[in-house]
N, C-alpha and C positions, 0 to 999 in steps of 0.2 A: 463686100458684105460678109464672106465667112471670118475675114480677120475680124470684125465686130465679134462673131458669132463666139471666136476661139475667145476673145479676151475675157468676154461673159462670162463663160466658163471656167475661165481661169481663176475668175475672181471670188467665184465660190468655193474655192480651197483655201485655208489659210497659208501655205506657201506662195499663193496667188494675191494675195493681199498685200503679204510683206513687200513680194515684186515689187508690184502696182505701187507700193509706199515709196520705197526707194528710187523707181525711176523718177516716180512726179517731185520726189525732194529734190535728187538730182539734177531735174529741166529747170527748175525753180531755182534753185541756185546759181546755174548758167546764165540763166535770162539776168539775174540779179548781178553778175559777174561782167555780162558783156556790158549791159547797160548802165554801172555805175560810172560814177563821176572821177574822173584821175585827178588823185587827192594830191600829186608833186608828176609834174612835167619836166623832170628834168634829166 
């Protein structure tokens, strides 16, 4: 529950924001990365 608490708070600072932007592109791109389709198998 305090890690909820800390991120809360992080997230009302605009360096916290940025964070918060960059990791979720980051996870997002991953997920998109593991999960695509392999375009030549060879």
């Amino acid at each position: 529950m305090g890690a909820i608490l800390d991120v809360t708070e992080m997230l009302k600072e605009p360096a916290g924001m940025i964070t918060a932007l960059v990791v979720i592109a980051a996870g997002y791109f991953f997920v998109k990365w593991v999960f695509a389709e392999p375009s030549d198998e060879e």
